[in-house]
C-alpha positions as CSV (number, residue, x, y, z in Angstrom):
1,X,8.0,31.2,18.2
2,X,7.5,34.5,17.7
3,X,4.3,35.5,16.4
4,X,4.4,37.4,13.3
5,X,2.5,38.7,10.6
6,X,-0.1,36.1,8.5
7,X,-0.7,36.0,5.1
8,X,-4.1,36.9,5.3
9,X,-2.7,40.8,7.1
10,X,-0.1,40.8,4.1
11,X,-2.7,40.7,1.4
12,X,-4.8,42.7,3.1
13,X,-1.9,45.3,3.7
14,X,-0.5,45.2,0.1
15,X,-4.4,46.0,-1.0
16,X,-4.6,48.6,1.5
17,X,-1.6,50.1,-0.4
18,X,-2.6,49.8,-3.5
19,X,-6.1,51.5,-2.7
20,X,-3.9,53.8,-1.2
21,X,-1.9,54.9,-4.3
22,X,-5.6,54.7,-6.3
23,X,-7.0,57.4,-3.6
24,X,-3.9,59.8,-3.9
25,X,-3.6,59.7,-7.5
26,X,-7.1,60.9,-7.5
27,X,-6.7,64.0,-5.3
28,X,-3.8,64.4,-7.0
29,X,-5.9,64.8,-10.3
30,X,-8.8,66.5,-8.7
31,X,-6.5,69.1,-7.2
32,X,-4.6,69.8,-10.6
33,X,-8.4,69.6,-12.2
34,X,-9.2,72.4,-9.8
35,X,-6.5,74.5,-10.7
36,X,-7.1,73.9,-14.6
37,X,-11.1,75.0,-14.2
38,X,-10.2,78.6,-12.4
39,X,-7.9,79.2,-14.9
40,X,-10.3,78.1,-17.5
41,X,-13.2,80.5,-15.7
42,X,-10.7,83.4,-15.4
43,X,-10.2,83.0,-18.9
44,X,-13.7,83.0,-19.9
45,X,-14.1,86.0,-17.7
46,X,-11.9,87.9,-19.4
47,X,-13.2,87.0,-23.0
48,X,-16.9,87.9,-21.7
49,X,-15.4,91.3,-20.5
50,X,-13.7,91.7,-24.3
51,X,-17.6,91.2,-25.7
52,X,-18.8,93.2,-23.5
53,X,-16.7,95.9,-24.0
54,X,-16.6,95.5,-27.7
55,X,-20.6,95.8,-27.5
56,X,-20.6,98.8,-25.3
57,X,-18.1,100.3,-28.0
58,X,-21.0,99.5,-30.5
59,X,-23.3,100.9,-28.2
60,X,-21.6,104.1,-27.6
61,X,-20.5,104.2,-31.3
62,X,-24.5,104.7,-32.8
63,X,-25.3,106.6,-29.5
64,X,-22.7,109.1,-30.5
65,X,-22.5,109.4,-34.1
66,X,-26.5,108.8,-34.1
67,X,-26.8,112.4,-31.7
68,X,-28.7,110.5,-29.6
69,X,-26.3,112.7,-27.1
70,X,-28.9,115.1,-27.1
71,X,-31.6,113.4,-25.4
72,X,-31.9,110.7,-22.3
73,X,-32.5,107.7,-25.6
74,X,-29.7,105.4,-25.8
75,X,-28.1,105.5,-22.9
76,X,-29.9,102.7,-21.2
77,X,-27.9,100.2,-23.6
78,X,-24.7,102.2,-22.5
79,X,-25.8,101.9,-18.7
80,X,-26.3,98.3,-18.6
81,X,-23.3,97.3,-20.6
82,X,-21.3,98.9,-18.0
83,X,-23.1,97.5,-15.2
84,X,-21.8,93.8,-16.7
85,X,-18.2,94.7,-17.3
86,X,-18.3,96.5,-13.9
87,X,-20.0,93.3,-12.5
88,X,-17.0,91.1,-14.5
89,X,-14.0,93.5,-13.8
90,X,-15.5,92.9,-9.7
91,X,-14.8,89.3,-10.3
92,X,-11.4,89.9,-11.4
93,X,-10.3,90.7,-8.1
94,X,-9.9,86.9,-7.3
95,X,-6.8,87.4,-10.0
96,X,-5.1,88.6,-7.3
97,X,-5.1,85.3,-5.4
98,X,-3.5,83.8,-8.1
99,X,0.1,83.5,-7.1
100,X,1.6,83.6,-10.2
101,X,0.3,86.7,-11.5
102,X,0.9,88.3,-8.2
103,X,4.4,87.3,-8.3
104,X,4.7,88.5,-12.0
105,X,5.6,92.6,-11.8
106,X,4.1,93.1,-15.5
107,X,1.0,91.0,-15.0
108,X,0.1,93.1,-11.7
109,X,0.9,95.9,-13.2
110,X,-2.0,95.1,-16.2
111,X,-4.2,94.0,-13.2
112,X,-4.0,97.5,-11.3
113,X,-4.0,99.0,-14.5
114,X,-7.8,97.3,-15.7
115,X,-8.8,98.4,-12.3
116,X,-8.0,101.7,-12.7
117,X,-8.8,101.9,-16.5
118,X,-12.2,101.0,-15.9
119,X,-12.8,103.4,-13.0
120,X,-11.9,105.9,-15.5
121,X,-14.2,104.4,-18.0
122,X,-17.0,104.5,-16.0
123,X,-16.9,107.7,-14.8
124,X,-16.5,109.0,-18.4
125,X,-19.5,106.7,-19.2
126,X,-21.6,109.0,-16.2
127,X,-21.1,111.9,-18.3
128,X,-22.6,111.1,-21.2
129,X,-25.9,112.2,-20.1
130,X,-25.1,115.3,-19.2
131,X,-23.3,116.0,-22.5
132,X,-24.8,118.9,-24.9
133,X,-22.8,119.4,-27.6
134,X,-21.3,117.4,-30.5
135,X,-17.8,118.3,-29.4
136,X,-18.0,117.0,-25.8
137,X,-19.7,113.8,-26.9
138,X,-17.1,113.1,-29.3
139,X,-14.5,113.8,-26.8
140,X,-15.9,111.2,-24.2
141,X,-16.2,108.7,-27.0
142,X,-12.3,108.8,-27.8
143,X,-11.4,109.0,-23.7
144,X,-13.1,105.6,-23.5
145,X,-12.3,104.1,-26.9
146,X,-8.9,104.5,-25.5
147,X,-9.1,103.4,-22.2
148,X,-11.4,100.3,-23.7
149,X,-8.5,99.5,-26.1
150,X,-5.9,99.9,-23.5
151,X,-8.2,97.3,-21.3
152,X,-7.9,94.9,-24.0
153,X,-4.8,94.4,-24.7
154,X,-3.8,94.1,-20.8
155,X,-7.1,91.5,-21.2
156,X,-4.8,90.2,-23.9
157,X,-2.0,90.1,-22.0
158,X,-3.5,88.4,-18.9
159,X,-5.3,85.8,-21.4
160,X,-2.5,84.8,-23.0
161,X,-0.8,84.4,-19.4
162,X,-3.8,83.0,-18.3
163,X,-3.4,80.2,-21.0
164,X,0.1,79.8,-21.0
165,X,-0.7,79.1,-16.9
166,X,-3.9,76.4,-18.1
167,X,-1.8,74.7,-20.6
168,X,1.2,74.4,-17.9
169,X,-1.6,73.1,-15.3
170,X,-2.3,70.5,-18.0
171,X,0.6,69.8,-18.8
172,X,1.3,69.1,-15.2
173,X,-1.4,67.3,-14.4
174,X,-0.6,64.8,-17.1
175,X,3.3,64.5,-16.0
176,X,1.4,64.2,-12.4
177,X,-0.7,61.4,-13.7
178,X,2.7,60.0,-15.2
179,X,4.3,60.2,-12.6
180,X,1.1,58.9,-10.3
181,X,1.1,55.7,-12.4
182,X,4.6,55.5,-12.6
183,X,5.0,55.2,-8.9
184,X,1.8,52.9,-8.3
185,X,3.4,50.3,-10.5
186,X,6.5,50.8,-8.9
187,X,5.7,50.4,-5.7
188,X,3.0,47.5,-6.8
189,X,6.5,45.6,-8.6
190,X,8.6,46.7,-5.2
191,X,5.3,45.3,-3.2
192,X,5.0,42.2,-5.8
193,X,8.8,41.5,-5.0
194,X,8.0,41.1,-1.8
195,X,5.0,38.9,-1.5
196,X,6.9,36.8,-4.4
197,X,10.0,36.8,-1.8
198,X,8.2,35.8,1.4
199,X,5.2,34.2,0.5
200,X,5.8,32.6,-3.7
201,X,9.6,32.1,-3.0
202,X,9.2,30.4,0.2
203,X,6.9,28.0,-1.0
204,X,8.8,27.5,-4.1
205,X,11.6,26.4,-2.5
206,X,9.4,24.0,-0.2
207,X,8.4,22.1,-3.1
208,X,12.1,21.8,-4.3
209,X,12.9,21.0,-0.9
210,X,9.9,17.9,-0.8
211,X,11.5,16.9,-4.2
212,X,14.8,17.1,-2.8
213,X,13.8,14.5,-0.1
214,X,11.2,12.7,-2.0
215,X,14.2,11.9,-3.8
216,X,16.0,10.1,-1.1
217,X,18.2,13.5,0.5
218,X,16.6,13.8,3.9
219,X,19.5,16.0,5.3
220,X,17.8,19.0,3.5
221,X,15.1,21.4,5.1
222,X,13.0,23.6,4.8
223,X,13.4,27.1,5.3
224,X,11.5,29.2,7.3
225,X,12.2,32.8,6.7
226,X,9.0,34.5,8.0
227,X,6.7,34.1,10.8
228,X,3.2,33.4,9.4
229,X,1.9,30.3,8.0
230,X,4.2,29.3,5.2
231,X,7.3,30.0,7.9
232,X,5.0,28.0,10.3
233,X,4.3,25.1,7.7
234,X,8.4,25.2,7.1
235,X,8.7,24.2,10.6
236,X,6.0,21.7,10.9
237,X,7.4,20.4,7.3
238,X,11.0,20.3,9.4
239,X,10.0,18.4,12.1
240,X,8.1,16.0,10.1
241,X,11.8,15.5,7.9
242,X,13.2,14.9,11.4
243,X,10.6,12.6,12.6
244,X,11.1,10.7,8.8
245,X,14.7,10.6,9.0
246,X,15.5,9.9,12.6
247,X,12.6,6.6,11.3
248,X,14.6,6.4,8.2
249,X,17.8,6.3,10.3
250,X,16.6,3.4,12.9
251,X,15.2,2.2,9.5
252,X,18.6,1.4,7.9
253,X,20.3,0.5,11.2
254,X,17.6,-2.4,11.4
255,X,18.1,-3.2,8.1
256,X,22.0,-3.3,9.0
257,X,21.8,-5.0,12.4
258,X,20.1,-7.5,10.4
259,X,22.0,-8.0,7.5
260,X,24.6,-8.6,9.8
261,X,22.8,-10.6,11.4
262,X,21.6,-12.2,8.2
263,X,25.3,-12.5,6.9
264,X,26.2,-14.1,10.3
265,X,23.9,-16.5,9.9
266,X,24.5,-17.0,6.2
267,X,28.3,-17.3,7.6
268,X,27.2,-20.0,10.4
269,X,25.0,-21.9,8.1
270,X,28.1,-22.6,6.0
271,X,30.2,-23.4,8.5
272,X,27.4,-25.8,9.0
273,X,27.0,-27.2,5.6
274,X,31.0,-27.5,5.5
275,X,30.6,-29.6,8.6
276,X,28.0,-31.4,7.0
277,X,29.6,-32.4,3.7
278,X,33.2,-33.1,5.8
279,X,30.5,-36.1,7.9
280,X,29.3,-37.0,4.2
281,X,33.1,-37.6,2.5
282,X,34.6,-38.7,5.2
283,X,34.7,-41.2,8.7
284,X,37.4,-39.8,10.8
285,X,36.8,-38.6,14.0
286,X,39.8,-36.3,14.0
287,X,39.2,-34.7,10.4
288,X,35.5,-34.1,11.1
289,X,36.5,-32.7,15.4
290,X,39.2,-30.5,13.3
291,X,37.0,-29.4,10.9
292,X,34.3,-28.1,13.5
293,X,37.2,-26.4,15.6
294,X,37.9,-24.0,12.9
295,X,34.8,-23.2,11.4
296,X,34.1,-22.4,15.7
297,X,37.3,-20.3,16.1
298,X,36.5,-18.4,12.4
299,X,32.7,-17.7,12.8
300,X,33.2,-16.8,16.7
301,X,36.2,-14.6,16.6
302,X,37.4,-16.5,19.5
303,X,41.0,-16.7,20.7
304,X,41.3,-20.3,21.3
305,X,39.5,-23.2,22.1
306,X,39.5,-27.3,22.5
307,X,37.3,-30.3,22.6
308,X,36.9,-33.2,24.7
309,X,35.3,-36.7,23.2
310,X,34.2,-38.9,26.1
311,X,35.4,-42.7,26.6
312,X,33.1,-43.8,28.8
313,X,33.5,-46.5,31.1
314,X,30.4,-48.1,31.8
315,X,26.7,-47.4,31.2
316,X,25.7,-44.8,33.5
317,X,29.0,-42.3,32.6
318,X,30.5,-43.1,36.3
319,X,34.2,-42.3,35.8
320,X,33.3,-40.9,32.4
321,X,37.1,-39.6,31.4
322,X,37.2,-37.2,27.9
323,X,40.2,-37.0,26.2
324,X,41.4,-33.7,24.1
325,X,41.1,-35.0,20.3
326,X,40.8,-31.0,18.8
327,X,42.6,-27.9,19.9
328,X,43.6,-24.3,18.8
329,X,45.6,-21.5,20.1
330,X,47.1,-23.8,23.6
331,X,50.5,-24.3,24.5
332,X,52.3,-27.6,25.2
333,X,51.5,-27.2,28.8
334,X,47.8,-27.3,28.3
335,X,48.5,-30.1,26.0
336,X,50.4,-32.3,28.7
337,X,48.8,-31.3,31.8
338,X,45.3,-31.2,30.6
339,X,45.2,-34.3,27.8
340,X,43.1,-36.5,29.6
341,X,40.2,-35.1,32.0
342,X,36.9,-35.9,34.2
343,X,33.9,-34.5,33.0
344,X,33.4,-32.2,36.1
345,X,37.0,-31.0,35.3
346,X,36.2,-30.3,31.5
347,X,32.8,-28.0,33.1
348,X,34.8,-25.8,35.7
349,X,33.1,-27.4,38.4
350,X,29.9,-26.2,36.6
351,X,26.5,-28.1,36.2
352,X,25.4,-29.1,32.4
353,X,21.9,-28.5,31.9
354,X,20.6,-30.1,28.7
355,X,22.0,-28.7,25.8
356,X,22.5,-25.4,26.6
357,X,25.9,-23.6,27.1
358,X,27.4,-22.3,30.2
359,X,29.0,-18.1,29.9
360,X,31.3,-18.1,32.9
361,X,34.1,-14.9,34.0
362,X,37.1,-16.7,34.4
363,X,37.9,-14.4,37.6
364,X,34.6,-15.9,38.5
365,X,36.0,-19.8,38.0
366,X,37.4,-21.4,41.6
367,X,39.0,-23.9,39.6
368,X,42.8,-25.5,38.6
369,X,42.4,-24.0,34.8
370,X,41.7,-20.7,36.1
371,X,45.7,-19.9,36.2
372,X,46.3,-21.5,32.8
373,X,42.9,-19.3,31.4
374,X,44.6,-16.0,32.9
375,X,47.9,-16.8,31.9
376,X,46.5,-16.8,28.2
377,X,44.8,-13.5,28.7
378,X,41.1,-15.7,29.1
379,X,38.7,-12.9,30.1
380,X,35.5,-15.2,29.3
381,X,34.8,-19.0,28.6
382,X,31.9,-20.6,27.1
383,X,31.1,-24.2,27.7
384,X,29.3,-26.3,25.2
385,X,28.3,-29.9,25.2
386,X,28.6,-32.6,23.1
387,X,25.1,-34.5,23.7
388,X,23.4,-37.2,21.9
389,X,20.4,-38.7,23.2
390,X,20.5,-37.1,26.6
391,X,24.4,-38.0,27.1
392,X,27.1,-35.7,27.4
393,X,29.8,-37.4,25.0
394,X,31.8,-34.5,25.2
395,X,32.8,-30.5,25.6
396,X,33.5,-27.6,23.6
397,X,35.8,-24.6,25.2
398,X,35.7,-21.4,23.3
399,X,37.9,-18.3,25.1
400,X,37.6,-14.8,24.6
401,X,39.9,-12.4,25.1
402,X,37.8,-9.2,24.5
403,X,34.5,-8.4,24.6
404,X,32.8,-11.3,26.3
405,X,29.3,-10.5,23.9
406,X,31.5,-11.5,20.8
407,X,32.1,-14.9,22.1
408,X,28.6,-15.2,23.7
409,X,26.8,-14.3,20.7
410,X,27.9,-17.3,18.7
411,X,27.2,-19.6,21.7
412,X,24.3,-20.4,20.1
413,X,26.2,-21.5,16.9
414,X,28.2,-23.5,19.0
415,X,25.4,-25.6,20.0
416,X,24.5,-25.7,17.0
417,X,27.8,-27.6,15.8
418,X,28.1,-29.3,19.2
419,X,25.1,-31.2,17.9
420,X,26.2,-31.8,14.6
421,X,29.2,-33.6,15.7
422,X,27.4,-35.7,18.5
423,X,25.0,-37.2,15.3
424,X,28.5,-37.4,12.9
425,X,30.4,-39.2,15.7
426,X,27.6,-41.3,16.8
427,X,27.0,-41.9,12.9
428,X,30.7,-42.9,12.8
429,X,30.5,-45.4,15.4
430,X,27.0,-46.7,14.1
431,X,28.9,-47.2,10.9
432,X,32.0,-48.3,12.2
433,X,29.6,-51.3,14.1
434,X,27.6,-52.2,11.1
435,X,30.9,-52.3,9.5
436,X,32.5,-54.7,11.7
437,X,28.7,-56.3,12.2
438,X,28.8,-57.0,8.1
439,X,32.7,-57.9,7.9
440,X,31.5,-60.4,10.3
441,X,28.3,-61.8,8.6
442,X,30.2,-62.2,5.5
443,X,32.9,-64.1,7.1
444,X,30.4,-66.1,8.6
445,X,28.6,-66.3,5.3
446,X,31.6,-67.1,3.1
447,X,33.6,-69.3,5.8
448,X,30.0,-71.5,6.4
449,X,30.1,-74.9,5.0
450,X,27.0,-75.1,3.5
451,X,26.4,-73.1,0.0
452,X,24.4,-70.1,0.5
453,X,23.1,-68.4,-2.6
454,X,21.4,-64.5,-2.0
455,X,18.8,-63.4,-4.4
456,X,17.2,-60.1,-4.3
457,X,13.4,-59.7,-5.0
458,X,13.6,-60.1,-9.1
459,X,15.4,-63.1,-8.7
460,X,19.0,-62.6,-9.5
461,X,21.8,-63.6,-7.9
462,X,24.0,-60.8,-5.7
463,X,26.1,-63.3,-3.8
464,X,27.6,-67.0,-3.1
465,X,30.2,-68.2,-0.8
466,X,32.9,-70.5,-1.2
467,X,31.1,-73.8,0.0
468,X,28.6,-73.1,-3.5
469,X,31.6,-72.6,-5.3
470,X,33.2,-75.9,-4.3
471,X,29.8,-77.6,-4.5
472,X,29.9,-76.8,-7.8
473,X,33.4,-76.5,-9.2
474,X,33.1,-72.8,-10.1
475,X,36.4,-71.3,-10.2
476,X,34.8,-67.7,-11.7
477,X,32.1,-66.7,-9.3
478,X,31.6,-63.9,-11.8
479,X,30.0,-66.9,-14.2
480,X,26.7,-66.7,-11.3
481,X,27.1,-63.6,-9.5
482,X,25.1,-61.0,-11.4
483,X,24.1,-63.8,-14.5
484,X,21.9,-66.8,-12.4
485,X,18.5,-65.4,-12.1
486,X,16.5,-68.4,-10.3
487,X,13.2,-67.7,-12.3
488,X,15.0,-68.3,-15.5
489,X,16.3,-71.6,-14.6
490,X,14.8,-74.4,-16.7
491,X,15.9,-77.0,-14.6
492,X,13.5,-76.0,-11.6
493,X,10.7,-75.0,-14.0
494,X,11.0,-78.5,-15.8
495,X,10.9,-80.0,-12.2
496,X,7.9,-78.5,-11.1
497,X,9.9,-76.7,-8.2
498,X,8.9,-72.5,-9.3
499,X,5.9,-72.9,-7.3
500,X,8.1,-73.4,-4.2
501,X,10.0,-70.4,-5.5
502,X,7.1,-68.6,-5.4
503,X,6.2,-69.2,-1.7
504,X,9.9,-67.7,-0.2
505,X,8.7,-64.8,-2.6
506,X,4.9,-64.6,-0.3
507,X,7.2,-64.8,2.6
508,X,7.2,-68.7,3.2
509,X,9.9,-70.6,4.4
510,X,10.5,-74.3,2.5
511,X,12.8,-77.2,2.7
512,X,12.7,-79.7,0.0
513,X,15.2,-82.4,-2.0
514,X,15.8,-82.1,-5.3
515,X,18.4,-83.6,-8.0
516,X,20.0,-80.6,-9.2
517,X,22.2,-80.3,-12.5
518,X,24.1,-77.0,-13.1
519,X,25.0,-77.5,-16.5
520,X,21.7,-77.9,-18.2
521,X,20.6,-74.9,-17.0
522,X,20.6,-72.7,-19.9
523,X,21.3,-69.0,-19.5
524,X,24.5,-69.6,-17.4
525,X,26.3,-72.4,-19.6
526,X,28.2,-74.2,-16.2
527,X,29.9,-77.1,-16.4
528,X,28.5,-79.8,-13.6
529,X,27.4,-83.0,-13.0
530,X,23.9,-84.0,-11.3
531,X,23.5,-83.7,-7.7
532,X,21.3,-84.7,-4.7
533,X,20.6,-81.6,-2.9
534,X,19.2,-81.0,0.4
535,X,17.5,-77.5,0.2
536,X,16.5,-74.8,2.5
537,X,14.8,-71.4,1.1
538,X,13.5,-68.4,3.0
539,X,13.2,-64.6,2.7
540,X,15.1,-61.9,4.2
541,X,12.5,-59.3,5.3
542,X,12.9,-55.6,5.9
543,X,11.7,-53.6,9.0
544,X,8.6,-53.1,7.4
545,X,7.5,-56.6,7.1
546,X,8.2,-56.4,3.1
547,X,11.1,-59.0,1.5
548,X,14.0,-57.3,0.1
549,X,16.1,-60.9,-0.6
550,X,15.8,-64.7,-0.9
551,X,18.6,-66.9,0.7
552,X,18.9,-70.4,-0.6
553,X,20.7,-72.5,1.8
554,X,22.2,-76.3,-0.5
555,X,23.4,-79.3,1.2
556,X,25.0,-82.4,-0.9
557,X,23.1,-86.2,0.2
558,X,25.5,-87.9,-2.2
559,X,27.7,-87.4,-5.0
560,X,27.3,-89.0,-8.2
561,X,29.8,-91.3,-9.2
């Protein structure tokens, strides 16, 4: 930058003007000053003359009239008087320095004519010694009484001129002061102007500029129209702005890249919960597979994709075959050709590690689906498994016909749902089992040939089968089911049999033989006749040891007749 005048030179520049003005003002003053006194001594040079002259008169009047004319008395008043006004009239010689009066033909003309008046004066004045007679004095006295009044009125004259010149002087010096001041506070507004304009304006409109971005605009700056220290505090100020707003700048694209991020998340996470809730409504393989293919396909922008569900065929996966169950975006051929597949076909020839997903270039696939991939306009493919418990039981696809990061940067999502349909698949098949596994207890439960009552822990009845029923005669199992609690039946309290009760309850097994009639029991109101009943009781516990039921297990020794 280039280095210009500071601040501190400014100020000590516009001082040196001001002390400047201060200084010439003053000459200025002193000089008119000057010029005011000579003409104020001239003047009272030519009123001493006057007195003089009008005292010599007086002199020259008594020395006269008194005869002193006669004698050498007297004269010594006359001599000296003369001596003064010639001494005065010497002085008046300066007048003809003065310009003005110089310049003025009448004024010079009253000049020579003093001179040469008072030449003639004093040479009259020389003779009054030597005069004898009355006659002769009198006749000097009226030569100088002339010449004296002649000299007074040119004083006059050059008095008056002398004045009019004084009161000009002053009258200039005062417009000169005027004039003086007026200019100092000119030039101090003119110098004000421009230490407000580059030094207050400058730093005026910093501040509005710091509000300005204080406020959130931080494409303003500052500007630096001088060199010194505020110009060089604009440009510090500047590239501070710069340095805040290229922050401010990787600032908000943070905060974008991560609200994208954020809302691609918030995106995959319901995908997710969709999956979720479809496992939770619903047990179908398809529907939940379908679902998960186009929540994939939506949140991963990608242009098609499938997936394989294994079938395996014995315990160790050997001759593991997958068959297509979802798809999206694949012709017929793909359809026909590729419906049922090995598990090395499904990968490209490529090695599953773990969970983790494969990125492959289809150019870079040596494989049979790398014709079908280009033929689709496949630039990329990202592999996925299906795992559950260390076991691939099946294989996601996703193709991308783009960018490849579009695709690859949901891979992760992909997992994500990969393992979200191995646990809802192997959840189906878990429940599909215990399904069949309870459709095939109860069968064995209702088709056994022995009653078989089920209690839970409080004592009330949740299920019989058909053999209780026909032991019985209970057309309504609705009558027991939900009603028969065994701790409110009389009949077993009244036979001392509820401590018995109580051991299945401890967790006791017991076998006993009772006579056992159904219709006096009380708060079931059954129709029956007594019965000899083989019993068998025991608890049904759960995997922490604790009971959750009691199964009583009757067998008829003989019917009453």
């Amino acid at each position: 930058m280039k280095k210009g005048i500071t601040l501190t030179q400014k100020l000590l520049i516009f001082v040196s003007i001001f002390f400047i003005l201060a200084a010439l003002d003053s000459w200025l003053f002193l000089y008119g000053i000057k010029g005011f006194n000579r003409y104020a001594e001239i003047n009272h040079t030519l009123n001493s003359i006057k007195n003089n002259i009008l005292e010599m008169e007086y002199v020259l009047d008594i020395y006269v009239i008194g005869g002193y004319y006669e004698g050498v008395d007297g004269t010594e008043g006359i001599y000296d008087k003369a001596d003064s006004i010639d001494k005065q009239i010497g002085s008046l010689k300066g007048l003809s320095d003065i310009e003005s009066i110089m310049d003025d033909p009448m004024m010079y003309t009253d000049y020579k004519a003093i001179i040469s008046d008072w030449n003639f004066v004093k040479e009259k004045t020389a003779l009054i010694t030597a005069t004898i007679s009355k006659e002769n004095a009198f006749l000097i006295h009226n030569d100088i009484d002339l010449k004296t009044f002649l000299i007074k009125e040119q004083l006059d004259r050059i008095g008056k001129f002398i004045a009019d010149k004084r009161a000009k002087v002053s009258l200039n010096i005062h417009l000169m002061v005027i004039k003086g001041l007026l200019l100092s506070v000119f030039i101090a507004l003119v110098g004000l102007y421009i230490f407000y304009y580059m030094v207050i304006k400058p730093i005026k409109d910093m501040a509005a500029t710091a509000m300005k971005i204080r406020g959130g605009d931080l494409s303003v700056r500052f500007k630096a129209v001088t060199n010194d220290e505020v110009g060089i505090l604009a440009n510090t100020l500047n590239n501070m702005a710069d340095a805040v707003n290229e922050a401010h700048t990787m600032l908000e694209k943070k905060i974008s890249d991560k609200t994208r991020e954020l809302e691609t998340k918030t995106r995959e996470l319901v995908s997710l919960n969709k999956i979720a809730n479809s496992i939770g409504r619903t047990f179908s393989h398809d529907e939940i597979l379908n679902i998960a293919m186009n929540e994939l396909l939506l949140i991963s922008a990608a242009s098609a994709g499938w997936m394989y569900i294994s079938e395996p065929r014995n315990s160790n996966n050997k001759g593991q075959r997958l068959i297509l169950k979802a798809h999206r975006g694949l012709p017929d051929s793909f359809l026909r050709e590729f419906k049922e597949l090995a598990l090395e076909d499904i990968t490209m020839g490529q090695t599953m590690r773990g969970n983790g997903y494969i990125f492959v270039n289809v150019k870079d696939i040596n494989y049979k689906f790398r014709t079908f991939l280009e033929d689709i306009g496949a630039k990329s493919l990202c592999i996925i498994p299906i795992t559950y418990v260390n076991n691939i039981i099946g294989v996601i696809n996703l193709v991308c016909n783009e960018d490849d990061s579009v695709v690859k940067g949901h891979c992760m999502f992909a997992e994500a749902v990969a393992g979200e349909v191995a646990i809802a698949l192997e959840n189906i098949n878990l429940f599909q089992k215990e399904r069949k596994s309870k459709q095939f207890m109860e069968k064995l439960i209702h088709q056994s040939p022995i009653s078989v009552e089920v209690f839970d822990k409080n004592g009330l009845c949740i299920m019989i089968n058909s053999a209780y029923k026909r032991l019985f005669g209970i057309q309504d199992e609705a009558r027991i089911v939900g009603r028969y609690n065994i701790f409110k039946d009389n009949v077993l309290e009244e036979g001392g049999y509820m401590s018995t009760v109580n051991k299945v309850l401890r967790g006791e097994s017991v076998d006993m033989e009772i006579e056992y009639d159904i219709s006096k029991v009380l708060h079931i109101q059954v129709a029956g006749k007594p019965k000899k009943l083989k019993i068998k009781m025991f608890p049904i516990l759960d995997n922490d040891g604790s009971i959750t039921n009691m199964v009583i297990m009757r067998e008829p020794r003989y019917t009453q007749p």
